[in-house]
N, C-alpha and C positions, 0 to 999 in steps of 0.2 A: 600561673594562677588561673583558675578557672570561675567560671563566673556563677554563682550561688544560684539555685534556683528560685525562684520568686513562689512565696508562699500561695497566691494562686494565680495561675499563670494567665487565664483570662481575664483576671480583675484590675478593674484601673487602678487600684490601689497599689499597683507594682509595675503599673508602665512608667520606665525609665526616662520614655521619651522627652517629661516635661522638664527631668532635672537634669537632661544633658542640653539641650536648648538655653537653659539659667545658668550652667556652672562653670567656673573656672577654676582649673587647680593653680593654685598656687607655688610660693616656695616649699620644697621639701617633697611634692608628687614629679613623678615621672607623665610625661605624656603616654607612654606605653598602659600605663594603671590607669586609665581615663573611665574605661569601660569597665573594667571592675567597680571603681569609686560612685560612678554613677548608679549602677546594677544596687549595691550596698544602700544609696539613699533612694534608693526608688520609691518606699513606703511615703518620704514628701510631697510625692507627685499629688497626692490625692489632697494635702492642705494648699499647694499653690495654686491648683486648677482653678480656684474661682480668681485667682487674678490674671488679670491680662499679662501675656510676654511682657512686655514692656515696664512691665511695674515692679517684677522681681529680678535680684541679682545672689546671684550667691558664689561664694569664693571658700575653697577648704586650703588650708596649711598647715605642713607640719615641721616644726622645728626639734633640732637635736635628735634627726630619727636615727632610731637602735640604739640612745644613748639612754643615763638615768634620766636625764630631765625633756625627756619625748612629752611631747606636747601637742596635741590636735586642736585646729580652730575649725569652727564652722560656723561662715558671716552668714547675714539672710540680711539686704535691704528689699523693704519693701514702699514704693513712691505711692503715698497714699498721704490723706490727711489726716491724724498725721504722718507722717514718714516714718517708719518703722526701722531700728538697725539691732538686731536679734543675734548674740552671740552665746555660741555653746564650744565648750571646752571637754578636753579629756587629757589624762595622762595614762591612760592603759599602757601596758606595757607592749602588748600586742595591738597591731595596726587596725587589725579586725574590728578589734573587740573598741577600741576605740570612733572608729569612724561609725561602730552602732552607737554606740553612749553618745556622740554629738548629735546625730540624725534624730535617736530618739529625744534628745533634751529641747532639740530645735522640733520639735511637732507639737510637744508641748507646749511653750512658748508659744507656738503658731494658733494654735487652741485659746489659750489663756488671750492672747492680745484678740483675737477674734469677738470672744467674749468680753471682753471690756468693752470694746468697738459697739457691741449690741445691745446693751445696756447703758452706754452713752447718747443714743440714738434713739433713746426713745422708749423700749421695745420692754422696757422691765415695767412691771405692772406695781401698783401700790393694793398693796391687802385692802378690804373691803370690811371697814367697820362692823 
């Protein structure tokens, strides 16, 4: 397998660096596929940056792989207040196609709890009679 080019190569938006630093594969990856699977979530990098190493964890697995019931996870804790535990799922047929469907369901998520976060905090304004 060869490793996808990063839609742009000098953007932090695709330095892989931070989701290989966070990640753990799981049951059902090979340690050989490390570098690919990271390369794949790389587009996460750019929602975990503002947290500290220490605050995020993430783990992918896949069970029944090349079977009908293939199944991908993708954990996301993040140690914050509150504690955050973010999961995204796929059952694509292909491994590809799935390890995008989780990456992208979990940046969402990463978006969406962000935004509650900031508007708990204060930061949402009330209309002005």
């Amino acid at each position: 397998m060869t490793n996808p080019p990063s839609a742009a190569p000098d953007g932090p938006a695709q330095d892989p660096t931070v989701i290989a630093q966070r990640l753990n594969l799981a049951t059902g990856f090979q340690s050989s596929e490390r570098d690919w699977v990271v390369h794949r979530l790389a587009a996460l990098g750019s929602r975990l940056r503002s947290f500290p190493d220490t605050q995020v964890e993430l783990e992918i697995s896949i069970k029944e792989r090349h079977g009908a019931g293939q199944r991908i996870t993708l954990e996301c804790w993040i140690s914050r207040n509150p504690r955050l535990h973010l999961v995204s799922t796929s059952s694509a047929g292909d491994v590809s196609v799935a390890v995008g469907e989780v990456r992208d369901d979990l940046i969402r998520q990463i978006d969406d709890a962000k935004t509650r976060t900031e508007h708990r905090g204060g930061h949402a304004r009330r209309p002005t009679p």
